[in-house]
C-alpha positions as CSV (number, residue, x, y, z in Angstrom):
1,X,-28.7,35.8,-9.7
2,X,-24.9,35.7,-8.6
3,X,-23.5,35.2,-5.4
4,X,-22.6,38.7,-5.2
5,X,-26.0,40.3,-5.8
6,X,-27.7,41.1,-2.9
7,X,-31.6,41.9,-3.6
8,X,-33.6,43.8,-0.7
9,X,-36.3,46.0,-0.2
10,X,-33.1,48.4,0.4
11,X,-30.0,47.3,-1.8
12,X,-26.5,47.0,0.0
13,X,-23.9,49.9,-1.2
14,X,-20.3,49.2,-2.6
15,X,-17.7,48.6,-0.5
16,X,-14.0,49.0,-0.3
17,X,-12.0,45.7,-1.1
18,X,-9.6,44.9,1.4
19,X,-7.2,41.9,1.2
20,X,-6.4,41.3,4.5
21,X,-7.8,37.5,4.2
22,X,-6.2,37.2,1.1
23,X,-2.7,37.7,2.4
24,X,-3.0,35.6,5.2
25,X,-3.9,33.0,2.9
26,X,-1.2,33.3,0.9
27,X,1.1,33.5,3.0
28,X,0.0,30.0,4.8
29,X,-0.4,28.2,1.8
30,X,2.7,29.3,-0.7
31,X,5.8,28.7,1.5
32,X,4.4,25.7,1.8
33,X,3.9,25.1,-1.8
34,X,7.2,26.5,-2.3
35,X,9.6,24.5,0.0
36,X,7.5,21.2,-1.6
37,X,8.6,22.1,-5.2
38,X,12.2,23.0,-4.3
39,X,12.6,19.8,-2.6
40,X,10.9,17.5,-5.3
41,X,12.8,19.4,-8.3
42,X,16.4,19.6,-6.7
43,X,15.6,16.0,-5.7
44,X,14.8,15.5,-9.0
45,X,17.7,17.3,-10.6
46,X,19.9,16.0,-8.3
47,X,19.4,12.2,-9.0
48,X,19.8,13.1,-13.0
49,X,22.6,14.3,-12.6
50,X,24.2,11.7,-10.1
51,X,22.6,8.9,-13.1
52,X,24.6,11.0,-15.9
53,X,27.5,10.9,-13.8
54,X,27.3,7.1,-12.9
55,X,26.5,6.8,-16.5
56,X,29.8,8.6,-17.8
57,X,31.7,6.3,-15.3
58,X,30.0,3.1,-16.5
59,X,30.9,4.5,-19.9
60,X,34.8,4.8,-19.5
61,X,35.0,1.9,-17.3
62,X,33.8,0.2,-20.5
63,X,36.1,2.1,-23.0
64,X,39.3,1.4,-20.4
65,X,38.5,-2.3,-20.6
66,X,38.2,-2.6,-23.9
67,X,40.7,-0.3,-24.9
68,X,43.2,-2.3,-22.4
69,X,42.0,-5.6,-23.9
70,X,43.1,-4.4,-27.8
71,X,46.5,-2.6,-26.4
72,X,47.7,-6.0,-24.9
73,X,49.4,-7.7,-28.4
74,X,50.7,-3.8,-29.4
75,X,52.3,-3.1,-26.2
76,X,54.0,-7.0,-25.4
77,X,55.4,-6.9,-29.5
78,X,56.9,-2.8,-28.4
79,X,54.9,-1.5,-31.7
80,X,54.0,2.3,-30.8
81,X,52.8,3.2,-34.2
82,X,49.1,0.6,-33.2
83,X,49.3,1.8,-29.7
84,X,49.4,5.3,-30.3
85,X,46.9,5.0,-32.8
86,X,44.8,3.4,-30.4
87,X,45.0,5.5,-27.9
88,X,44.8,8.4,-29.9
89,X,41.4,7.2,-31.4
90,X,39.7,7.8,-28.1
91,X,40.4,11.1,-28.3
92,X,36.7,11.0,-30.7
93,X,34.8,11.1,-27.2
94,X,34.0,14.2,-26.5
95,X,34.4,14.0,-22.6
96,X,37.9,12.6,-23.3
97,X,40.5,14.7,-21.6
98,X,44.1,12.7,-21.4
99,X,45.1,9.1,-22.1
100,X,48.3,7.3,-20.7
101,X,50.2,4.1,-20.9
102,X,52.2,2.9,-18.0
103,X,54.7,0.3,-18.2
104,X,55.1,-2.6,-15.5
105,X,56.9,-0.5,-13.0
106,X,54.6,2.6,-13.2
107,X,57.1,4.8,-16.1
108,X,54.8,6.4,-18.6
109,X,55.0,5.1,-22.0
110,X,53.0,7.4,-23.8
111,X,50.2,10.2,-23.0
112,X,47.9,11.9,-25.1
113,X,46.1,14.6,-24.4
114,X,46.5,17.3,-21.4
115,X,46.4,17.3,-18.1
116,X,42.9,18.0,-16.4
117,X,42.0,21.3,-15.3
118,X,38.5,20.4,-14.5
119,X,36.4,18.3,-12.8
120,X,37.3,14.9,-14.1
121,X,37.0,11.2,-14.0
122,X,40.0,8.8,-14.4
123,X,39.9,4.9,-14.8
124,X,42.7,2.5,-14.5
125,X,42.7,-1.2,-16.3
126,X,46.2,-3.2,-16.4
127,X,47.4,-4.5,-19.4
128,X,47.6,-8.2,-19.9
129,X,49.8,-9.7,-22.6
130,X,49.0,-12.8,-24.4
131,X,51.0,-14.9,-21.5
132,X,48.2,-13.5,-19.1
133,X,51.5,-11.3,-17.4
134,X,50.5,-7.8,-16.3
135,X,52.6,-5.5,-18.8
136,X,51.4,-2.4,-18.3
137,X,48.4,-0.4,-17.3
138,X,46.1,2.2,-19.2
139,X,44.6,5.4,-17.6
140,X,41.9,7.0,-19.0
141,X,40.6,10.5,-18.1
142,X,37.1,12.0,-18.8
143,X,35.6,15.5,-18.5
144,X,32.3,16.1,-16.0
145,X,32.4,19.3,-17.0
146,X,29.5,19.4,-19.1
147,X,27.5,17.1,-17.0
148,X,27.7,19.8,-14.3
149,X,27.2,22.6,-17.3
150,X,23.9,20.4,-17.8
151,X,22.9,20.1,-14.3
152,X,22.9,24.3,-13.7
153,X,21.0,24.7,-17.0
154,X,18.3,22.2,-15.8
155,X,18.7,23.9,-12.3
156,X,18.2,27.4,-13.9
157,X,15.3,26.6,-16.2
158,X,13.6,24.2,-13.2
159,X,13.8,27.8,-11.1
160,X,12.0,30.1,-14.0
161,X,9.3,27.1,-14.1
162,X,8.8,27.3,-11.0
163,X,8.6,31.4,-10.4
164,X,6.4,31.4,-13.5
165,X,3.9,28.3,-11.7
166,X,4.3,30.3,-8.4
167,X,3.2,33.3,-9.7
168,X,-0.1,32.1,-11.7
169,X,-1.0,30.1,-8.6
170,X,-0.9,33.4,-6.3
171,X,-2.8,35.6,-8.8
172,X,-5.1,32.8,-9.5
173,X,-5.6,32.3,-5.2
174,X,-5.6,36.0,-4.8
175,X,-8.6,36.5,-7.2
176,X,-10.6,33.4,-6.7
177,X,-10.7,34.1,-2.4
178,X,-11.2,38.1,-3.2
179,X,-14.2,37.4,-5.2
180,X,-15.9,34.0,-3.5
181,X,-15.0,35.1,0.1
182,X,-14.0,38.4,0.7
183,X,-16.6,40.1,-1.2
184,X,-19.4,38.4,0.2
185,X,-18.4,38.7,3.5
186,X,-18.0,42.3,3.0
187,X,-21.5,42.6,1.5
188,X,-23.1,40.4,4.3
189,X,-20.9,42.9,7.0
190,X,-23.0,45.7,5.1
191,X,-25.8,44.3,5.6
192,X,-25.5,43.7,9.2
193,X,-24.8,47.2,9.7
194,X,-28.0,48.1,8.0
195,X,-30.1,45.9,10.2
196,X,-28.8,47.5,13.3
197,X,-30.1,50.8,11.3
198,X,-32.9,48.9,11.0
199,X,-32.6,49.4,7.1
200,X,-34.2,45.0,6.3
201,X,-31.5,44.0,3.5
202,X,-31.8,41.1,1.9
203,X,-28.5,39.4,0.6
204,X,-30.7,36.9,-2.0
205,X,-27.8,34.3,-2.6
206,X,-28.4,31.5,-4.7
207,X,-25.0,29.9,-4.4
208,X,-24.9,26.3,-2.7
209,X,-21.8,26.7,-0.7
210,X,-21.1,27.1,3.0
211,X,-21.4,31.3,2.4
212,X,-24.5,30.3,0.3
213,X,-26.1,28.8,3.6
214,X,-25.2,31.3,6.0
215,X,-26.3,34.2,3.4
216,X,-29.5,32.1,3.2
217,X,-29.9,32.1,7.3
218,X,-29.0,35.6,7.4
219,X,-32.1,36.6,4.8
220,X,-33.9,34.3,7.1
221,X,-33.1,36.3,10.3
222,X,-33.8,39.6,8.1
223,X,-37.4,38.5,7.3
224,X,-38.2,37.3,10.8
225,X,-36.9,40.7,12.6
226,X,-39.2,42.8,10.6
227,X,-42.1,40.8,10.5
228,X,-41.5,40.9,14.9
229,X,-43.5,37.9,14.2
230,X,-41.5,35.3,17.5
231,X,-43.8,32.1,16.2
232,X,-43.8,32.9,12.2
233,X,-39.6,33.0,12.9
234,X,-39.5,29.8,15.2
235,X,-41.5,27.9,13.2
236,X,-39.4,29.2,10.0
237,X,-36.8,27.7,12.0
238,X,-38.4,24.6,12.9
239,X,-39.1,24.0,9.0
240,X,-35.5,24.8,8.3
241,X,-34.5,22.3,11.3
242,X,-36.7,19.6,9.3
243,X,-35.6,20.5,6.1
244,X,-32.0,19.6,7.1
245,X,-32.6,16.6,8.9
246,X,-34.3,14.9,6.2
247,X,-31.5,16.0,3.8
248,X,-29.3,14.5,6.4
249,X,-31.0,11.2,6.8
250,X,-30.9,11.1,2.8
251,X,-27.3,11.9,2.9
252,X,-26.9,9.0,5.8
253,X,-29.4,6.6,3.3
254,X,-27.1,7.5,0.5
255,X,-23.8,6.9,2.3
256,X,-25.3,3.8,3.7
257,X,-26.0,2.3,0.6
258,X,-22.6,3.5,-0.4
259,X,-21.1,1.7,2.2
260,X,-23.0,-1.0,1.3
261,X,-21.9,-1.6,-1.9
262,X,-18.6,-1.0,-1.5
263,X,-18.5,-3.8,1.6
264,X,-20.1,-6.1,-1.1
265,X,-17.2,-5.2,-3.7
266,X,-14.5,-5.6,-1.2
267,X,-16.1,-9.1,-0.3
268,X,-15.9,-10.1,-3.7
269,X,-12.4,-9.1,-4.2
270,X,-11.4,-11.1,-0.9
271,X,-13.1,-14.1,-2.2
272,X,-11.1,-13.4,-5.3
273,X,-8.3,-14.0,-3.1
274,X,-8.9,-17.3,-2.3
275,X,-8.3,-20.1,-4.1
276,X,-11.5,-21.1,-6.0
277,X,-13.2,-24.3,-6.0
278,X,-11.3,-25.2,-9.6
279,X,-7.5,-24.2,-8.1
280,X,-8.3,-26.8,-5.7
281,X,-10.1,-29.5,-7.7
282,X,-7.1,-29.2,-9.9
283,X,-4.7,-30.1,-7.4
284,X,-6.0,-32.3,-4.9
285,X,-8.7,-35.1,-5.8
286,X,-11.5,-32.9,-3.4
287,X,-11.7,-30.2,-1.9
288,X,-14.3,-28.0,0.1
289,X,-14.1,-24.6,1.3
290,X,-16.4,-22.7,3.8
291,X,-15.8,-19.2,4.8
292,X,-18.6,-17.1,6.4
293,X,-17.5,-13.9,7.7
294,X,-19.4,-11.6,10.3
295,X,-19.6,-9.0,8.1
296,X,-19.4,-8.6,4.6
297,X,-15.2,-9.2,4.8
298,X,-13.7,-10.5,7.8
299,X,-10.2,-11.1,9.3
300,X,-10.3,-14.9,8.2
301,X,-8.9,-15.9,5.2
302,X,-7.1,-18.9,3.0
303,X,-4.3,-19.0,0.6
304,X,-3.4,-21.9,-1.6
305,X,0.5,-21.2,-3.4
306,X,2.4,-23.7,-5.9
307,X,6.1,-23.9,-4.9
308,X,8.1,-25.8,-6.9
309,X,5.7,-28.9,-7.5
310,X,4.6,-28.5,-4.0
311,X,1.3,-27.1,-2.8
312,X,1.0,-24.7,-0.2
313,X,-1.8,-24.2,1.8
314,X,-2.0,-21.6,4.3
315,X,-5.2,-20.6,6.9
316,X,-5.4,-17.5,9.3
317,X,-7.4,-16.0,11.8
318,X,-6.5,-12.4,12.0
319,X,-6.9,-10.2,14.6
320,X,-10.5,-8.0,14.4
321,X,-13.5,-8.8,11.5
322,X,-15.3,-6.7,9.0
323,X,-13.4,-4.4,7.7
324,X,-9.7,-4.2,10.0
325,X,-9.7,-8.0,9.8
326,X,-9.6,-7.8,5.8
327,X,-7.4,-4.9,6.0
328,X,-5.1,-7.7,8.1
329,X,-5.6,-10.5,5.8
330,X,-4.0,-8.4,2.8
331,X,-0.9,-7.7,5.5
332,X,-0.9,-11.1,5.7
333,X,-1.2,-11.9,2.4
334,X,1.9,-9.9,1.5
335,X,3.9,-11.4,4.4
336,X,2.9,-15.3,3.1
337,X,4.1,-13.8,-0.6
338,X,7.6,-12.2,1.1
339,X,8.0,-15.6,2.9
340,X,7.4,-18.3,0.3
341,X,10.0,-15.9,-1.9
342,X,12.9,-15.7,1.3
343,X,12.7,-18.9,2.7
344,X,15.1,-21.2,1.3
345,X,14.0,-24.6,3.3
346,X,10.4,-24.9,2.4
347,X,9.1,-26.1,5.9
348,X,5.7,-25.0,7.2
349,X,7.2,-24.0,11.0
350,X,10.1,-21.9,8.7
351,X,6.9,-20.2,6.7
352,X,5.0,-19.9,9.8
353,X,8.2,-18.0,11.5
354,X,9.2,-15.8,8.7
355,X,5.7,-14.2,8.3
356,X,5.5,-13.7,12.3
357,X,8.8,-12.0,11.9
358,X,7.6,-9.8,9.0
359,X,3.9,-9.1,10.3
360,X,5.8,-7.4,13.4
361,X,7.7,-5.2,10.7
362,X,5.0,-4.6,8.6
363,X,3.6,-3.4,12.1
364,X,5.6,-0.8,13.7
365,X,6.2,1.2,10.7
366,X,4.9,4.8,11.3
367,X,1.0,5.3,11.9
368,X,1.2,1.8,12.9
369,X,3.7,1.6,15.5
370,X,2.1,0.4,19.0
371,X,-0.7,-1.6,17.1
372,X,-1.1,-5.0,18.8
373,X,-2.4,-6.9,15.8
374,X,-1.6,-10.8,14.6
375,X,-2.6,-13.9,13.8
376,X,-3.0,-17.4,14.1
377,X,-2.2,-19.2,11.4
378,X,-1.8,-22.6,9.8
379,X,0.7,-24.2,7.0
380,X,0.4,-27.3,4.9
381,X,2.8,-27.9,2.6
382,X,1.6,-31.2,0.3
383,X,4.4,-33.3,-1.3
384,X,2.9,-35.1,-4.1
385,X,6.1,-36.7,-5.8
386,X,6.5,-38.3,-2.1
387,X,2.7,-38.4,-1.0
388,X,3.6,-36.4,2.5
389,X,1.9,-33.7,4.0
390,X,3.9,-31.3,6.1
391,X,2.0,-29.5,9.0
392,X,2.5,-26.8,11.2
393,X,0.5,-24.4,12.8
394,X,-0.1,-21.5,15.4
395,X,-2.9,-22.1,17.5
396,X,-4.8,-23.6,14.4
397,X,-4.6,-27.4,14.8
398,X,-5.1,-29.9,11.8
399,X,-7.9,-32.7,11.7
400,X,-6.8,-36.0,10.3
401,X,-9.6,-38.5,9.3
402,X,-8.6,-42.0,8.2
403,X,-10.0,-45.5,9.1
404,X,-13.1,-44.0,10.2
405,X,-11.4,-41.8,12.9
406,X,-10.7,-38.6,13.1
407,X,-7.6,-37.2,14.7
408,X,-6.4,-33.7,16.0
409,X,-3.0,-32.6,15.4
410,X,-2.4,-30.2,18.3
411,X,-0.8,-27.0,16.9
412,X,2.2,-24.9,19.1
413,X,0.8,-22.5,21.4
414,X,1.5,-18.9,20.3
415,X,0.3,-16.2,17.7
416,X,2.3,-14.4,15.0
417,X,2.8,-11.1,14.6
418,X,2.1,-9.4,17.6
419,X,3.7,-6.6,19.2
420,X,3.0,-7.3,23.0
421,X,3.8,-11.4,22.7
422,X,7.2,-12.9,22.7
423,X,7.6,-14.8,18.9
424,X,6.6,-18.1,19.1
425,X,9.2,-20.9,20.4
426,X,9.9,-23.7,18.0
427,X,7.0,-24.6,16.0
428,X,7.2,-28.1,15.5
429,X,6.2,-30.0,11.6
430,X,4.5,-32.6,11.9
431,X,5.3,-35.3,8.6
432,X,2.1,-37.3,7.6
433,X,2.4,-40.2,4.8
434,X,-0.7,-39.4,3.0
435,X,-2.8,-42.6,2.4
436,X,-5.8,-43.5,0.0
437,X,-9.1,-41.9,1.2
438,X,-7.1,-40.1,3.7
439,X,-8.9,-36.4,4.6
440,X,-7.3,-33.4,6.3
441,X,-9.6,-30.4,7.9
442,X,-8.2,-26.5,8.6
443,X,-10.7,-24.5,10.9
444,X,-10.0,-21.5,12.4
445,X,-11.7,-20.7,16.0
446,X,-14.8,-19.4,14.6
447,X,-16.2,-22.9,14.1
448,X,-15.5,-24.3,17.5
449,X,-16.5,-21.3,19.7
450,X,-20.0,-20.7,17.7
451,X,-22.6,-20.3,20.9
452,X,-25.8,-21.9,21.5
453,X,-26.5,-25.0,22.4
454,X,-29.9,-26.7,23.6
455,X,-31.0,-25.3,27.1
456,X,-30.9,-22.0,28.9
457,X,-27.0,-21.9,29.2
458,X,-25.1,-21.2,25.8
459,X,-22.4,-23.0,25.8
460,X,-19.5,-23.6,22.9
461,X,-19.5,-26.0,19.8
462,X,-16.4,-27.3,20.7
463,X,-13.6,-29.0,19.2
464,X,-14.9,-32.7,20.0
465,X,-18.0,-32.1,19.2
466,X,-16.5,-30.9,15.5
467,X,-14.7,-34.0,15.0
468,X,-17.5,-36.1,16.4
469,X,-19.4,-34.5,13.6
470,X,-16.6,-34.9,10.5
471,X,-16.1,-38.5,12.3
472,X,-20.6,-38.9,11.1
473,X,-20.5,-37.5,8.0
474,X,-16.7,-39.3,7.1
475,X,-18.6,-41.0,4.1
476,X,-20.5,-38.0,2.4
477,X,-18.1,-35.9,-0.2
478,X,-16.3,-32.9,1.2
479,X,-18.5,-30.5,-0.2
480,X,-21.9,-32.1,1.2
481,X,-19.7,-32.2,4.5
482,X,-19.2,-28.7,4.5
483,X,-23.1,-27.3,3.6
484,X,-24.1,-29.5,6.8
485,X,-21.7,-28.6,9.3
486,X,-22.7,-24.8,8.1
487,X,-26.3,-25.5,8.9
488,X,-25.2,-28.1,11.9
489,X,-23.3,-24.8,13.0
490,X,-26.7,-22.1,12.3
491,X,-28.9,-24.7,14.2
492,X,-26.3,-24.8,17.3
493,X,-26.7,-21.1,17.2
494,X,-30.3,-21.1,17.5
495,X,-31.1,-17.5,18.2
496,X,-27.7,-16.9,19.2
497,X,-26.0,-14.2,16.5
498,X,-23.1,-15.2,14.7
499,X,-20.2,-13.5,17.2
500,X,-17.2,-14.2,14.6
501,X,-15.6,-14.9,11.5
502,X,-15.3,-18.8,10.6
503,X,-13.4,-20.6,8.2
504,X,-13.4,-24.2,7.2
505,X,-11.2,-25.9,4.3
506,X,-11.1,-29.7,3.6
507,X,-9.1,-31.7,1.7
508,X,-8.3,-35.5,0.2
509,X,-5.3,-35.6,-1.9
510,X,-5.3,-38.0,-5.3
């Protein structure tokens, strides 16, 4: 049964078609349409044209040269019988319009062709001789006339496109809203009218739209109003009401385990992101990386570049986790990109500076403008011709472990990128000689400021107690280092949640 069936103990007349609705839909929706063709397709036109015409002036800037360059030895040795011939060749183009020969002091040697009388295009090149004196110079002149002939053609036949699209999409509108909406509602008018006769019509729609609903409810309220049965209707209702709200929770299950899934895709592409354990086996001698976000993605992240035999590595600690913080990383991402390809001295403080200064662009660009978003950030730039480690950082300091200590490298205080904060003053580099069985440790704040703690009071892991650990586990491989600060960092939680993203990275060059 259609849509526009009604079935009933009494069946609802014809009606009258009237296309008020119609109109007003139309009229809302093809201006619209209209003014966002005219603009694409003159846009469009437009630039063609302006290319054929930069094209054309490309072309005879060309033809002049050359031209100018075969005239020199003809014109210095006074033979016209080349020159002429020259010239006169170019007369094969068929955009040509006139060509002259000017001698030192401006006096025209020879012209061929006429005058313009048209749009037109005229080059100039001077004429060198063999002694590399200027002995003359050759204007060339070119017709746009049938660039411009093009251009209205295209313009005309864009228009007839366009009337003939137009017109198919208000038919089309017009008869798809006159029968899906207008009809029905005029049937479902009817029918109201009958029950106020008290004439019980039944609309019957099987349709699964919005109108299918309502058509549905109104067959409901039919049924209950002649039965005059008040509990059968309410508890109609009530099994409706149920009905719904379990096809609601299995649309919330469904967009759950949507959401889900795609949380567990986006973290796999972000892990994609950073380097993987054999990136950084092939370039240093060990390497360990931790990163545990608070949800599936998070706002911390890790980049490793190769710059010109130099290794890049770059932590930050974006503002927000789950998904805003990963939204932020890949802002951050393409700021680290932009920097490493601007920056001409390849210091960490410069890479640290030119990403603050283009996270705060990147920022106030339309919907964005007002967000107070950044990041602290780290840079390590790793010299292996010279064995140095550079250093810099943003409020994410660098461990140092050698000769069974382990020493912090206090970063500048500041953040990048955000709108409310002054940039950062001066970040200092710090220049360490790397030795053998040296170690160097990146952590953002996640790892010091996990909460727990023995007793009643949580209290922070803290950045002591962090190198106190690395200083206890010095002689265990990176990797085994970083499994047990993870679980040293789940048993200082305790029953504490996890209240932010961490990342840890760890490093011995060869």
């Amino acid at each position: 049964m259609t849509a526009s069936e009604p079935t009933a103990s009494k069946p609802v007349g014809r009606h009258r078609w009237r296309p008020r609705l119609a109109a007003r839909i139309l009229l809302r929706t093809v201006p619209v349409i209209f003014l966002i063709v005219l603009l694409t397709q003159g846009g469009l036109r437009w630039r063609d044209y302006q290319d054929q015409v930069r094209q054309l002036e490309t072309r005879t800037e060309m033809i002049a040269e050359l031209t100018a360059e075969a005239l020199a030895r003809p014109l210095w040795m006074l033979d016209r019988s080349i020159y002429a011939a020259q010239v006169k060749a170019l007369e094969q183009d068929p955009a040509f319009l006139l060509g002259r020969i000017l001698d030192a002091s401006g006096r025209e040697v020879l012209a061929i062709g006429a005058p313009p009388q048209q749009r037109a295009l005229t080059i100039s090149r001077d004429i060198i001789s063999p002694q590399g004196e200027v002995i003359g110079s050759l204007e060339l002149t070119m017709s746009r006339e049938e660039l411009r002939r093009a251009f209205n053609r295209e313009i005309l036949l864009t228009g007839l496109a366009f009337v003939i699209l137009l017109a198919g999409f208000t038919l089309s509108v017009h008869y798809a809203v006159r029968d899906l909406v207008i009809r029905p509602l005029e049937q479902m008018l009817q029918a109201m009218a009958g029950v106020e006769r008290k004439n019980w019509l039944h609309l019957g729609w099987e349709r699964s739209d919005e109108l299918g609903r309502a058509g549905r409810a109104f067959d409901k309220m039919v049924e209950g109003l002649r039965s005059g049965d008040e509990a059968k209707r309410l508890l109609a209702a009530l099994e409706q009401t149920q009905k719904a709200l379990v096809e609601k929770n299995q649309e919330i299950e469904a967009a759950h385990q949507q959401l889900t899934e795609n949380l567990a895709y986006a973290s796999r592409i972000q892990m994609a992101l950073m380097p993987s354990a054999e990136d950084m086996e092939r370039h240093f001698a060990e390497a360990a990386l931790l990163w545990r976000p608070l949800q599936a993605v998070g706002g911390d992240h890790c980049w490793l570049l190769e710059q010109d035999g130099r290794y890049i590595l770059f932590m930050a600690d974006c503002t927000g986790h789950g998904v805003p913080g990963a939204f932020m990383t890949l802002i951050a991402a393409a700021a680290l990109d932009e920097a490493v390809r601007q920056t001409e001295e390849m210091r960490p403080s410069a890479l640290l500076h030119a990403v603050d200064r283009l996270v705060r662009q990147h920022l106030s660009k339309g919907a964005n403008a007002g967000a107070d978003d950044g990041l602290d950030a780290a840079c390590c730039i790793y010299d292996p011709d010279h064995r140095q480690l550079h250093y810099a950082g943003a409020n994410i300091p660098l461990l140092v472990q050698h000769g069974g200590q382990v020493e912090m490298i206090r970063a500048t205080r500041g953040s990048l990128g955000y709108q409310s904060l002054l940039p950062p003053a001066a970040i200092r580099d710090h220049t360490i000689p790397v030795l053998e069985g040296m170690c160097f440790y990146l952590f953002t704040d996640g790892v010091p400021e996990q909460v727990g703690g023995p007793g009643v009071r949580p209290r922070l892991f803290g950045r002591q107690r962090l190198r106190a650990f690395l200083q206890e586990q010095r002689h265990r491989p990176l990797k085994d280092q970083a499994q047990a600060l993870e679980a040293a960092l789940a048993d200082w939680r305790g029953e504490q949640a996890q209240r932010d993203d961490y990342a840890f990275l760890a490093f011995r060059a060869y």
